[in-house]
C-alpha positions in Angstrom: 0.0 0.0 0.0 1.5 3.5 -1.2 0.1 6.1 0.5 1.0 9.9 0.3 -0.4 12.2 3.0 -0.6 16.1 2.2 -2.8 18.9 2.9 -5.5 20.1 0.5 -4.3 22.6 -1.3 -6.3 25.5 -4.0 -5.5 24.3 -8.0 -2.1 23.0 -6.6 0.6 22.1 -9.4 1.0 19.5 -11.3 4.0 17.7 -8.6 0.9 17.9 -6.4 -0.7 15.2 -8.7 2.4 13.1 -9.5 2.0 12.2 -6.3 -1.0 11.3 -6.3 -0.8 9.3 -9.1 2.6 7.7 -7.4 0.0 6.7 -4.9 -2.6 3.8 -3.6 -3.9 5.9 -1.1 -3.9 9.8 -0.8 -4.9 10.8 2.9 -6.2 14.7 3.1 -4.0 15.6 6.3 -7.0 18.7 7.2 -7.5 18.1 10.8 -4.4 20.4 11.4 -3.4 24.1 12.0 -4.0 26.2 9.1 -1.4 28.5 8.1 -1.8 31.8 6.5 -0.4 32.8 2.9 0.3 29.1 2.2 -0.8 26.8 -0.7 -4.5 26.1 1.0 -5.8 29.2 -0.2 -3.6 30.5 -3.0 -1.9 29.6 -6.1 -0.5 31.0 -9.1 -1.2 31.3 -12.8 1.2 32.6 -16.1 -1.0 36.0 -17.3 0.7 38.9 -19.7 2.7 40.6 -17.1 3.8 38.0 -15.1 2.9 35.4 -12.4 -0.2 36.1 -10.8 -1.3 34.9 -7.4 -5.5 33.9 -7.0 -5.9 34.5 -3.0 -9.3 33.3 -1.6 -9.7 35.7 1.7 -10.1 33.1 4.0 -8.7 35.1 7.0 -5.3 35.2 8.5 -5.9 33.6 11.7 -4.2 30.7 12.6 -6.5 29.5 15.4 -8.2 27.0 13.3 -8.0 23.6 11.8 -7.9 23.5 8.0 -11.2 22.0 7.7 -12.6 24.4 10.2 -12.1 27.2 7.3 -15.3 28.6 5.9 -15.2 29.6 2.1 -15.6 33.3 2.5 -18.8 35.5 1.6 -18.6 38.0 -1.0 -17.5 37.8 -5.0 -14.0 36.7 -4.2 -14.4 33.4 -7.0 -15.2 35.8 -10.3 -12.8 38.0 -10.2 -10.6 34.4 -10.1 -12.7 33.1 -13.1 -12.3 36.2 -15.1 -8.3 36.4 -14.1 -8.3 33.1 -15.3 -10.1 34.0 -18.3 -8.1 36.7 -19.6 -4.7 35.0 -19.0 -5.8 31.8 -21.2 -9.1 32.6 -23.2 -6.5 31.8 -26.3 -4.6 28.7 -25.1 -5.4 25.5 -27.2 -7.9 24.0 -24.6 -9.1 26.5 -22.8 -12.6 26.1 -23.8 -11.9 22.0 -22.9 -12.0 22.9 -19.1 -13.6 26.6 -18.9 -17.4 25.3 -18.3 -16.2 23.2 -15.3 -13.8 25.4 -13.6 -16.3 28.5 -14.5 -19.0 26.4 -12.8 -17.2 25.8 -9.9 -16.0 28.7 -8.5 -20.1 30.1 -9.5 -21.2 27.6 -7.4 -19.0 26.0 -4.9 -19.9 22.7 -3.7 -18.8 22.9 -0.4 -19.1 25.7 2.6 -15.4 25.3 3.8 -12.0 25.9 2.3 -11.0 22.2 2.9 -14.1 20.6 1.0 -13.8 22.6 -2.2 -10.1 21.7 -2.3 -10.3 18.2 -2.1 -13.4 18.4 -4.9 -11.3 20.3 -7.0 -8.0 18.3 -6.7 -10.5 15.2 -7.2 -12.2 16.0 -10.4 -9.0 17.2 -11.7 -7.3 14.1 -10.9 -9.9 11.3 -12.3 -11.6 13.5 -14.8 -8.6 15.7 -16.2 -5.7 13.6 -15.6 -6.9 10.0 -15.4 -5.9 8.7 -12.1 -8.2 5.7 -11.9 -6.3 3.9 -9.0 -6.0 6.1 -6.4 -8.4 6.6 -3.3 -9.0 9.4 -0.8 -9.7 9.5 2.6 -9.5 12.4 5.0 -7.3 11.9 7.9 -10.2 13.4 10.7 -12.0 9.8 9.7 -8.9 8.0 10.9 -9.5 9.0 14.7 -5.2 9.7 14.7 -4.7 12.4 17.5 -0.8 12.2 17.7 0.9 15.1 16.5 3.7 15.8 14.3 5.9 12.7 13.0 4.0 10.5 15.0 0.5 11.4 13.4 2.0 10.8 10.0 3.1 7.4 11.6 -0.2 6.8 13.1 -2.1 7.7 10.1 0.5 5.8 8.0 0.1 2.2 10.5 -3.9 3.2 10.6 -4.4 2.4 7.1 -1.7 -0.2 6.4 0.7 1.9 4.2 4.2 0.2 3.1 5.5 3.0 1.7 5.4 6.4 2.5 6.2 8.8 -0.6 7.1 12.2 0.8 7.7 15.5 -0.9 11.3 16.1 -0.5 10.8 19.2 1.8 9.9 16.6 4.4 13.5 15.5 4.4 14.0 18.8 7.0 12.4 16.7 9.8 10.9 13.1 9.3 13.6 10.8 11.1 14.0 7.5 7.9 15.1 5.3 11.2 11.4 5.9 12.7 9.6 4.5 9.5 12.0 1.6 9.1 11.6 0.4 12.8 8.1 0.6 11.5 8.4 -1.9 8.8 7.2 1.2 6.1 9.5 2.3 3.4 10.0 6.1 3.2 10.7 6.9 -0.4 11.6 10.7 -1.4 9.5 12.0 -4.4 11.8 14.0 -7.0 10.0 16.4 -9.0 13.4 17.3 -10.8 12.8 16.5 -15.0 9.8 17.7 -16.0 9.6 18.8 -19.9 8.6 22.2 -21.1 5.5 22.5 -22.7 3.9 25.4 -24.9 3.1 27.8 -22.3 1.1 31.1 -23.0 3.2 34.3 -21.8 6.9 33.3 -21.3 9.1 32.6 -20.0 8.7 29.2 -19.1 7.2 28.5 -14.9 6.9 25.1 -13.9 5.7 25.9 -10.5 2.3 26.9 -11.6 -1.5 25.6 -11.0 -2.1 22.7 -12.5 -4.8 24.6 -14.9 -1.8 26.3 -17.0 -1.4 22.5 -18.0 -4.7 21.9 -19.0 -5.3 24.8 -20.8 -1.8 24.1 -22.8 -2.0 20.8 -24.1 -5.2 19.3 -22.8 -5.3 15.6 -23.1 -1.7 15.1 -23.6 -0.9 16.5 -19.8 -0.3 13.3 -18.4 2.9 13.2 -20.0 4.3 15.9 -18.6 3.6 15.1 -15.4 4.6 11.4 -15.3 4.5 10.0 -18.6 7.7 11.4 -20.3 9.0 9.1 -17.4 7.7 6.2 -19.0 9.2 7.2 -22.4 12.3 8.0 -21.0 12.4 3.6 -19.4 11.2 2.8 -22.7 14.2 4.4 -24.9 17.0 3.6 -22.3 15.7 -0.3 -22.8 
């Protein structure tokens, strides 16, 4: 059992859904502080002038859970569908994906920040992307009240991982010794590779939301996420 645990975040990038597509099992770690100016509420797009940051005003306070975070009143989610608009209304497949994400952020289907996150990065990963294999679970169903290493531990023995895939920031503080003396390979996810693609207003970012992706190539994203991988075993055979 593979299982990757990280926090919902808003239209992450696509290293966000490599691993998730590296995965068995993703666990939404949500039951935990939420941090202000951080990837839960914010990510970035390519538009004429430069990167540009979409910011849902959820609130600086840090005296809250994640999935205690309300989506806020107010028209914060069209002035995000029009940004979004204008910086790819002439990419190759925008009109592909523009009903859905239009749709969504009209309507949210969920009252808190956590909910509409994980809906997005579901939909995107199933629908968009094609990751078939892979289920979800949010960590608050676990019943795991350690904290720190040992909750990803507890979550980790909870759900009978075998391997833990870990961004590579992680290396700052998990201890490897603690997941071998749990019998659970810890394996370090290296996001290092990834091709360009034909991106609208350069120069080239990788570290954009996924939706720059989409919009660029459409169907063929895969690849560039995980698939020019593949091609690269297939050659070297």
């Amino acid at each position: 059992m593979r299982v990757v645990i990280n926090q919902s975040n808003y239209l992450p990038w696509k290293g966000y859904f490599d691993l998730i597509h590296d995965a068995d099992l993703v666990i939404f770690l949500d039951d935990v502080q939420y941090t202000h100016r951080d990837w839960r509420s914010r990510n970035r797009i390519k538009a004429k002038h430069g990167l540009l940051w979409l910011t849902i005003p959820v609130g600086s306070s840090s005296n809250r859970l994640i999935n205690q975070v309300p989506l806020p009143a107010g028209d914060w989610a069209n002035p995000h569908w029009e940004s979004i608009r204008h910086a790819y209304v002439t990419s190759p497949y925008f009109h592909d994906y523009a009903p859905f994400f239009s749709g969504v952020l009209a309507r949210p289907p969920s009252s808190t920040l956590s909910g509409f996150n994980q809906h997005l990065i579901k939909i995107i990963a199933r629908d968009f992307l094609g990751i078939n294999g892979t289920k979800f679970v949010d960590s608050a169903s676990l019943g795991v009240r350690e904290s720190k290493q040992d909750r990803i531990l507890a979550l980790l023995k909870s759900v009978g991982a075998t391997t833990y895939i870990s961004g590579p920031a992680a290396k700052a503080y998990l201890v490897p010794e603690r997941f071998t003396a749990e019998g659970i390979a810890l394996q370090w996810k290296n996001y290092s590779g990834y091709p360009e693609y034909p991106q609208m207003h350069p120069p080239f970012e990788h570290t954009v939301s996924i939706i720059d992706l989409l919009f660029s190539v459409g169907p063929k994203a895969p690849y560039y996420i995980w698939g020019w991988r593949d091609q690269l075993k297939k050659d070297q055979a």
